[in-house]
C-alpha positions as a Markdown table, in Angstrom:
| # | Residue | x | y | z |
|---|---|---|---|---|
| 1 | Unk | 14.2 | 11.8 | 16.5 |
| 2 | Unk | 12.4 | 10.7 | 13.8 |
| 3 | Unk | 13.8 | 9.9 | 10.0 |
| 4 | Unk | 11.7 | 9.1 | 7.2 |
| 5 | Unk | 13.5 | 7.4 | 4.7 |
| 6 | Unk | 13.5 | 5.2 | 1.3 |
| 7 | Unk | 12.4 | 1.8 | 2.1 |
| 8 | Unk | 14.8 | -0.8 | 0.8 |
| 9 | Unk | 14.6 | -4.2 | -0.1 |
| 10 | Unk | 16.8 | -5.4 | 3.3 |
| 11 | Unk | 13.9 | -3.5 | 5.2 |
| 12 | Unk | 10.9 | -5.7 | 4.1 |
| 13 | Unk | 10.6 | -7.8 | 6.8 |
| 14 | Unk | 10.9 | -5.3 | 9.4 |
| 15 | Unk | 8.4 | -3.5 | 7.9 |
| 16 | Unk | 6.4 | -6.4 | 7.5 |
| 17 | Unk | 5.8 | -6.7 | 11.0 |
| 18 | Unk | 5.2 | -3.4 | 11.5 |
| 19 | Unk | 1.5 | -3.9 | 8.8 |
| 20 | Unk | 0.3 | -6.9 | 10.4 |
| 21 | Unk | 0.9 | -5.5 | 14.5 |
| 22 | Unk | -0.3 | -1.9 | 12.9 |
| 23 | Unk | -3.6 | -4.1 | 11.7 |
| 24 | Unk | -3.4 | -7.0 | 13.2 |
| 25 | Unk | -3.7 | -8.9 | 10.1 |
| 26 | Unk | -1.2 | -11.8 | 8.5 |
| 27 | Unk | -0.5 | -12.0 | 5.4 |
| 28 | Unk | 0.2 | -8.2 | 4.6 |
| 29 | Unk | 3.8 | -8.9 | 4.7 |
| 30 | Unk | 3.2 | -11.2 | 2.1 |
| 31 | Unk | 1.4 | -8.3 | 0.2 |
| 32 | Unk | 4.3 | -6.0 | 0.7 |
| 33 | Unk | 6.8 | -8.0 | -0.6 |
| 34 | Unk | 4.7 | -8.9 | -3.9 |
| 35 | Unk | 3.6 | -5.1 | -4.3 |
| 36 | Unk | 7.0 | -3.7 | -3.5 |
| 37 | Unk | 9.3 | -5.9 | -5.6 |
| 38 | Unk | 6.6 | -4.8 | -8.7 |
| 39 | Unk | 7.7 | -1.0 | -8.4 |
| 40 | Unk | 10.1 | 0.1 | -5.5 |
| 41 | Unk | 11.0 | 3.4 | -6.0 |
| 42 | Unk | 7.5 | 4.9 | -4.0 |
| 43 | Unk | 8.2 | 3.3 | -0.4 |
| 44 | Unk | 8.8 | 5.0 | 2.4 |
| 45 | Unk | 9.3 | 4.1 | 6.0 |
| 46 | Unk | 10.0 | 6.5 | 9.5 |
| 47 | Unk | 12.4 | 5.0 | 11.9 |
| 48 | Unk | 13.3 | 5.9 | 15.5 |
| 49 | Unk | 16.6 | 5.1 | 17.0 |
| 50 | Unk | 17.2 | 3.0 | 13.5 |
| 51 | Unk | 13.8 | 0.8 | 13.9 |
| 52 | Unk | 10.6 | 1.2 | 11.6 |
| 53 | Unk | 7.7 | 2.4 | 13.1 |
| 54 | Unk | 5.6 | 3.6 | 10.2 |
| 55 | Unk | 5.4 | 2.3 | 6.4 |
| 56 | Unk | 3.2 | 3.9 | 3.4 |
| 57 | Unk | 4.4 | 3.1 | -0.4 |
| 58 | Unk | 2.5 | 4.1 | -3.6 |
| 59 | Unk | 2.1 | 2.1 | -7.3 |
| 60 | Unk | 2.6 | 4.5 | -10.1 |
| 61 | Unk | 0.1 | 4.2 | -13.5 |
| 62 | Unk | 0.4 | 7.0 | -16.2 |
| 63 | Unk | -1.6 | 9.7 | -14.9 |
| 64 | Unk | -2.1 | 9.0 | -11.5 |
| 65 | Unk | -0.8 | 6.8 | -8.5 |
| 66 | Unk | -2.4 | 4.6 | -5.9 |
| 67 | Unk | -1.4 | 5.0 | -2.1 |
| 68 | Unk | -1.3 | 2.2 | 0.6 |
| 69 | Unk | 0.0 | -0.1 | 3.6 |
| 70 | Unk | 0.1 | 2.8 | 5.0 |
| 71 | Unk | 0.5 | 2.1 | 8.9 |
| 72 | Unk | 2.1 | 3.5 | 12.2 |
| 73 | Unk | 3.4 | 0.6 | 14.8 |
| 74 | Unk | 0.4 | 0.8 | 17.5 |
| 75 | Unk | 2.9 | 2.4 | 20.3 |
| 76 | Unk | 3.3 | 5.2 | 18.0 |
| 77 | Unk | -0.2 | 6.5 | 16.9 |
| 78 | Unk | -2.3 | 8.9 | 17.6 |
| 79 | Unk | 1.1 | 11.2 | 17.4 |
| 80 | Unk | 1.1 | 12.9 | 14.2 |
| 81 | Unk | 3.5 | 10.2 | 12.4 |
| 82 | Unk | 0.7 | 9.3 | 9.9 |
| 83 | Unk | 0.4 | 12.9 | 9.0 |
| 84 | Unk | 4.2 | 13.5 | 8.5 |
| 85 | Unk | 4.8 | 9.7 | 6.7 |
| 86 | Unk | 1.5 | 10.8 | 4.0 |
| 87 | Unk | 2.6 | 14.3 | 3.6 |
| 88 | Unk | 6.2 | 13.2 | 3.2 |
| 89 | Unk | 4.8 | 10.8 | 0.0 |
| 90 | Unk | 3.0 | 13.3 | -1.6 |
| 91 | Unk | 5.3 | 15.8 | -1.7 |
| 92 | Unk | 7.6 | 12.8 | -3.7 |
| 93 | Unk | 4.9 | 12.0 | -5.7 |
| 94 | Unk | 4.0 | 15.1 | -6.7 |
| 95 | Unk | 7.8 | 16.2 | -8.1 |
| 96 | Unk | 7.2 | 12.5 | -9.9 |
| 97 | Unk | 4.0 | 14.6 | -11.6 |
| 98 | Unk | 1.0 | 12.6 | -11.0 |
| 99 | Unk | -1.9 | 14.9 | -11.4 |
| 100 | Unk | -4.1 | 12.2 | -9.8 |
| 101 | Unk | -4.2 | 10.2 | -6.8 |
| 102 | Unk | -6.3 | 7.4 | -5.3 |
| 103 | Unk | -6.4 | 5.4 | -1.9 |
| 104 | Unk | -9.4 | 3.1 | 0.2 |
| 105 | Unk | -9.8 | 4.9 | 3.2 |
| 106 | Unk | -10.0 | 2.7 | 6.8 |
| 107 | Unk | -12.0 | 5.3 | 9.4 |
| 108 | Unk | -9.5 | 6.4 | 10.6 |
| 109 | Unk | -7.5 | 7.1 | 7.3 |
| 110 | Unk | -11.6 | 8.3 | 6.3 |
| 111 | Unk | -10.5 | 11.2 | 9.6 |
| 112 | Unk | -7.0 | 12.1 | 8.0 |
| 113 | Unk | -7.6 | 12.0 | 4.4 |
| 114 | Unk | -9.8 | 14.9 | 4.0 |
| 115 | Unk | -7.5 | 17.4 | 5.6 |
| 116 | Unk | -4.9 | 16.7 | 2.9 |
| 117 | Unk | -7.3 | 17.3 | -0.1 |
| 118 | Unk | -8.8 | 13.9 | -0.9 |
| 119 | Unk | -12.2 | 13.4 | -1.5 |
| 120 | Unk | -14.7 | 10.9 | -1.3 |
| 121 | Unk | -14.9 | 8.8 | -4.6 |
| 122 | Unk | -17.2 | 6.2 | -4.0 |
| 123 | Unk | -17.4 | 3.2 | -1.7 |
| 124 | Unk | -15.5 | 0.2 | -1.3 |
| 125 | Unk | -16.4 | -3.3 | -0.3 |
| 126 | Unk | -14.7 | -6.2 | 0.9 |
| 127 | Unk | -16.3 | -9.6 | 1.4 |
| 128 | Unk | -15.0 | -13.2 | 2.3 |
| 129 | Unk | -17.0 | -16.6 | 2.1 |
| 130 | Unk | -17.1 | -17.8 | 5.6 |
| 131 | Unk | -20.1 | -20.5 | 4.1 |
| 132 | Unk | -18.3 | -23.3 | 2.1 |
| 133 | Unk | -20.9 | -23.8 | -1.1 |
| 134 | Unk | -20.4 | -26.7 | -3.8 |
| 135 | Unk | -19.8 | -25.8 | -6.7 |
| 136 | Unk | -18.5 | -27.6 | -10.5 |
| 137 | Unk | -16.4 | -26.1 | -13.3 |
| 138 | Unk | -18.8 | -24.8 | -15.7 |
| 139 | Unk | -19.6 | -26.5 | -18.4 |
| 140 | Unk | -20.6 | -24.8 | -21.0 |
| 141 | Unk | -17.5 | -24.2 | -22.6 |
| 142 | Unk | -16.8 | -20.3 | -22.3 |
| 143 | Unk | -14.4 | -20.6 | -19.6 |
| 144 | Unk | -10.6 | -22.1 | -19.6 |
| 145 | Unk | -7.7 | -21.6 | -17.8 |
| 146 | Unk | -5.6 | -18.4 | -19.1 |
| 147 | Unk | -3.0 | -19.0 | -21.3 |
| 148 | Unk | 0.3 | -16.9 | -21.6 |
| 149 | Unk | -0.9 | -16.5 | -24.9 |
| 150 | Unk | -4.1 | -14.7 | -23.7 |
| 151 | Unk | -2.1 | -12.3 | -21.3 |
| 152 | Unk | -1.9 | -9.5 | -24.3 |
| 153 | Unk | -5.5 | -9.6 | -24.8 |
| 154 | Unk | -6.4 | -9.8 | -21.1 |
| 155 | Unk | -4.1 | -6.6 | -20.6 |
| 156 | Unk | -6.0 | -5.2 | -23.4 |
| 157 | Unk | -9.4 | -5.5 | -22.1 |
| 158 | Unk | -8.6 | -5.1 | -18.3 |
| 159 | Unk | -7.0 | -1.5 | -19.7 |
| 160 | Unk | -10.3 | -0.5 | -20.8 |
| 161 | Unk | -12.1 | -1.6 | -17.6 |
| 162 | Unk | -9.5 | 0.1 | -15.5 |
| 163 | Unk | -9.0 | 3.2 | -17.4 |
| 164 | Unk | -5.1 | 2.2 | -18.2 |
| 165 | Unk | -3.1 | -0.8 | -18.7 |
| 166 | Unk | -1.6 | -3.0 | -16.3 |
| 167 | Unk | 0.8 | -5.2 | -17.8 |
| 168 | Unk | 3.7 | -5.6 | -15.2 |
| 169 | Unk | 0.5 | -6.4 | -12.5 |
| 170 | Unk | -1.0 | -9.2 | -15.2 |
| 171 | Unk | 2.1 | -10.5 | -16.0 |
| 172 | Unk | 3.2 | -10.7 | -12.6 |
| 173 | Unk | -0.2 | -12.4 | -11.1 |
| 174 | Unk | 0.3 | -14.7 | -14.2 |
| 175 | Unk | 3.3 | -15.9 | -12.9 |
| 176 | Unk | 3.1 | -16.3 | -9.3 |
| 177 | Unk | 0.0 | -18.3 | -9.5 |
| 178 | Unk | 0.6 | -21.1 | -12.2 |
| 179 | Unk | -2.6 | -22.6 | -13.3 |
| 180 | Unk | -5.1 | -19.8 | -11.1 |
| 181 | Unk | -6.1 | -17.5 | -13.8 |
| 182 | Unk | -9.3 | -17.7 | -15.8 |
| 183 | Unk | -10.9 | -16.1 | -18.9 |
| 184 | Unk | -14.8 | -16.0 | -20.3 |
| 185 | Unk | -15.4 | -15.5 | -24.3 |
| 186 | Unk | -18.6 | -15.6 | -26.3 |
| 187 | Unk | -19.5 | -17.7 | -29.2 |
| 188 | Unk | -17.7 | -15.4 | -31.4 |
| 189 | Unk | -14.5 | -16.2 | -29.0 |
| 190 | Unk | -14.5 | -12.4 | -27.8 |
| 191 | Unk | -12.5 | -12.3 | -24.6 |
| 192 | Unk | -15.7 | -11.0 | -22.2 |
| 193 | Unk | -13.8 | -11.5 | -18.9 |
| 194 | Unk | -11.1 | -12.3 | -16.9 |
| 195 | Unk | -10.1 | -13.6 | -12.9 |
| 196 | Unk | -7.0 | -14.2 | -11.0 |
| 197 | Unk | -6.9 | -16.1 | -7.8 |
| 198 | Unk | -4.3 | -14.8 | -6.4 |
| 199 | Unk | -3.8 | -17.0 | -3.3 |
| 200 | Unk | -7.1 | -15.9 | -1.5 |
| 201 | Unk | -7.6 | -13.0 | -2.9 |
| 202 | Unk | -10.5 | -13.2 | -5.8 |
| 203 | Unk | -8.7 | -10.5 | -8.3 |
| 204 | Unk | -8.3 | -8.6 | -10.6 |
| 205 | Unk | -11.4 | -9.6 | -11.4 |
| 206 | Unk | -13.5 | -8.3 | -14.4 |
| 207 | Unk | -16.4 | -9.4 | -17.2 |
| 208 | Unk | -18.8 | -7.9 | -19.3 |
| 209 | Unk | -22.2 | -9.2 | -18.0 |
| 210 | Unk | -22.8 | -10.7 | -14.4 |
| 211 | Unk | -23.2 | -14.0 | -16.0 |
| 212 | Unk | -20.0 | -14.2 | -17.2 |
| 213 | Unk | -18.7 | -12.9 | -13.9 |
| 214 | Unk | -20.5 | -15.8 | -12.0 |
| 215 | Unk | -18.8 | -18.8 | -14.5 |
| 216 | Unk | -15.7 | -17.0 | -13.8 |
| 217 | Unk | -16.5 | -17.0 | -10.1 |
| 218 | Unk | -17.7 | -20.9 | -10.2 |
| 219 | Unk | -14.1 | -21.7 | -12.1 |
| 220 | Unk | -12.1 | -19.9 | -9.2 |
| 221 | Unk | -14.2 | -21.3 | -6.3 |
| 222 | Unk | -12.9 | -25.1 | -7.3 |
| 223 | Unk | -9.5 | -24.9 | -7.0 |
| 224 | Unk | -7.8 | -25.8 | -4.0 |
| 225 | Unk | -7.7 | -23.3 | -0.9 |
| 226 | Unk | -5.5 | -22.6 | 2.3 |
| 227 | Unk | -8.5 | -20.0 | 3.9 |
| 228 | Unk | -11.6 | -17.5 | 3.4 |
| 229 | Unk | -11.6 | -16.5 | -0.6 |
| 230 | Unk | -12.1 | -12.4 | -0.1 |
| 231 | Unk | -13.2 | -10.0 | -2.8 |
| 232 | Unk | -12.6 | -6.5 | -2.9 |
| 233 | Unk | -14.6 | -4.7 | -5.1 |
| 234 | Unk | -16.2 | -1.1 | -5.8 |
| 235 | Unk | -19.5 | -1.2 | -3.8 |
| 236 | Unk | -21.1 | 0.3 | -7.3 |
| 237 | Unk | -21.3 | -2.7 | -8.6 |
| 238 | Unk | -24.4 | -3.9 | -7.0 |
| 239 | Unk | -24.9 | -7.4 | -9.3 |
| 240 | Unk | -21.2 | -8.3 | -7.9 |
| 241 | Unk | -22.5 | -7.8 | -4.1 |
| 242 | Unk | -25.8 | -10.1 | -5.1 |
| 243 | Unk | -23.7 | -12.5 | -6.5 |
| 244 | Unk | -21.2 | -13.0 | -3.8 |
| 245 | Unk | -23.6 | -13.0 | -1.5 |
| 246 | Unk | -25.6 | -16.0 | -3.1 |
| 247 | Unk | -21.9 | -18.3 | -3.0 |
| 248 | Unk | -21.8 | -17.8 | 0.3 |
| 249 | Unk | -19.7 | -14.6 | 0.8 |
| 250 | Unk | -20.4 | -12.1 | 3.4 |
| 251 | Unk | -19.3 | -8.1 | 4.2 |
| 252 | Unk | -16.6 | -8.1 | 6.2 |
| 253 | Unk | -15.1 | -4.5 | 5.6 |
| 254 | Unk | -16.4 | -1.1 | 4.7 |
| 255 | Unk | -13.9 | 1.8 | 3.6 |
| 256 | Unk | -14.1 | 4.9 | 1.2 |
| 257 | Unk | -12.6 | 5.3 | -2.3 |
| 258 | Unk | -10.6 | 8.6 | -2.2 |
| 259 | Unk | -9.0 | 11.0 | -4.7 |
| 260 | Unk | -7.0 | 13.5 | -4.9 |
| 261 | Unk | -6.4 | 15.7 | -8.1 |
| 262 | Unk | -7.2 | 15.1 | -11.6 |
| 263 | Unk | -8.6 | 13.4 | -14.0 |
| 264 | Unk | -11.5 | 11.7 | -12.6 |
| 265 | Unk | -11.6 | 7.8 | -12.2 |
| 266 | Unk | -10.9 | 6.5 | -15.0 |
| 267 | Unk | -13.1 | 2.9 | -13.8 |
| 268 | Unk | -16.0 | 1.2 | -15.0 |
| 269 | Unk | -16.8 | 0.3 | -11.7 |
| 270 | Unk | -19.6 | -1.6 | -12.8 |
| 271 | Unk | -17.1 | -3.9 | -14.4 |
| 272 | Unk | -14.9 | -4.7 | -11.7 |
| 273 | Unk | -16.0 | -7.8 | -9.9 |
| 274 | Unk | -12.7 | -7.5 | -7.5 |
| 275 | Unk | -9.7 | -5.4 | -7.2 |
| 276 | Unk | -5.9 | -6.8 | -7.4 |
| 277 | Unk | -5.6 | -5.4 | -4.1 |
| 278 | Unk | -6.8 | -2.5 | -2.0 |
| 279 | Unk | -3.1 | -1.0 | -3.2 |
| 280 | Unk | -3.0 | -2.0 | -6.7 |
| 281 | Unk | -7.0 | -1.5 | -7.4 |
């Protein structure tokens, strides 16, 4: 029998294995933990005989909610648990009263999706720099290292690039990588961008111009590194794609932005240079 339940903080690491066999992919548990500890209450997990075999959690904004990790242990699919797990969380989020929700579609979530409502919202790309390419901290003067004094300011400008503000995701990326985060200003000393390195991950990412996206990109690109940077980003933003590609970043993952409700997305996708996560956007 099968019991879909709260997920709890004693059940991360069981359900951390269950993401990374489900898409055979390390790291995610990693992800979990981060995204979970930053708002709990919207995990779920499906157990049989007392073990997890299925995970999906959401991250809750003001009007609408983001879905992910959502993934069935590979000896369970193509059974239905998917549809039960997803229908189970929208039915809680829904008594929470979201009127909107969003989520990047794999194929085969791109298969499911649409019979619960969602719809296609544009397209989402994620690349990774498998060509290592020399590059200096810029010099011009226009970026520096973030400062916890710039964190009200960079929630202030991501919220109008993102469509609402995302202090507890800042504050929290802040924190858990000391000395990664990077801002842009003009000669007026406007804040025209932002970027957090968040281990690999090249986001959130955003700037006003693709110039000042590139100095951003050239600060990030000389710190140390463990792997493949990776950007996730809204395949809108067509300067992003051209610049990654000229630092050595190729595509390395196609999936489909989808909604579910109203109001529209709030984004300027033509802003966002890379996406906290596929979760967090």
């Amino acid at each position: 029998m099968i019991e879909i339940i709260l997920l709890g903080p004693q059940d991360l690491t069981e359900a951390g294995i269950v993401l990374e066999t489900a898409f055979g992919r390390r790291g995610m548990a990693d992800s979990l933990q981060k995204t979970y500890e930053l708002q709990p209450g919207y995990w779920f997990c499906a157990r049989r005989m007392g073990q997890i075999i299925a995970t999906v959690g959401a991250y809750g904004y003001r009007q609408s909610a983001s879905i992910g990790m959502m993934s069935v242990h590979p000896q369970f699919q193509h059974q239905g648990l998917g549809r039960q797990l997803i229908d189970h969380l929208l039915h809680h989020l829904s008594l929470a009263g979201y009127p909107a929700l969003f989520l990047e579609a794999s194929p085969p979530g791109q298969r499911l999706y649409p019979k619960l409502g969602f719809w296609p919202g544009g397209d989402t790309l994620r690349m990774v720099q498998h060509t290592l390419v020399n590059v200096r901290f810029p010099a011009q003067g226009t970026v520096c290292r973030m400062a916890a004094s710039d964190l009200p300011e960079v929630i202030a400008y991501d919220g109008c690039v993102f469509g609402v503000e995302r202090p507890l995701i800042m504050q929290s990326f802040f924190e858990r990588y000391p000395g990664r985060a990077f801002i842009a200003r003009d000669g007026s000393q406007a804040l025209t961008g932002y970027l957090f390195a968040s281990g690999m991950t090249l986001g959130p990412w955003s700037a006003g111009s693709p110039a000042m996206a590139e100095l951003l990109l050239q600060a990030a690109l000389t710190l140390p590194r463990s792997g493949e940077p990776r950007v996730t980003f809204p395949a809108e933003n067509r300067a992003g794609r051209a610049l990654l590609s000229r630092y050595g970043f190729v595509e390395a993952e196609g999936l489909l932005h989808m909604r579910l409700g109203s109001p529209p997305d709030p984004r300027q996708r033509t802003r966002y240079y890379g996406q906290a996560s596929l979760m967090l956007g």
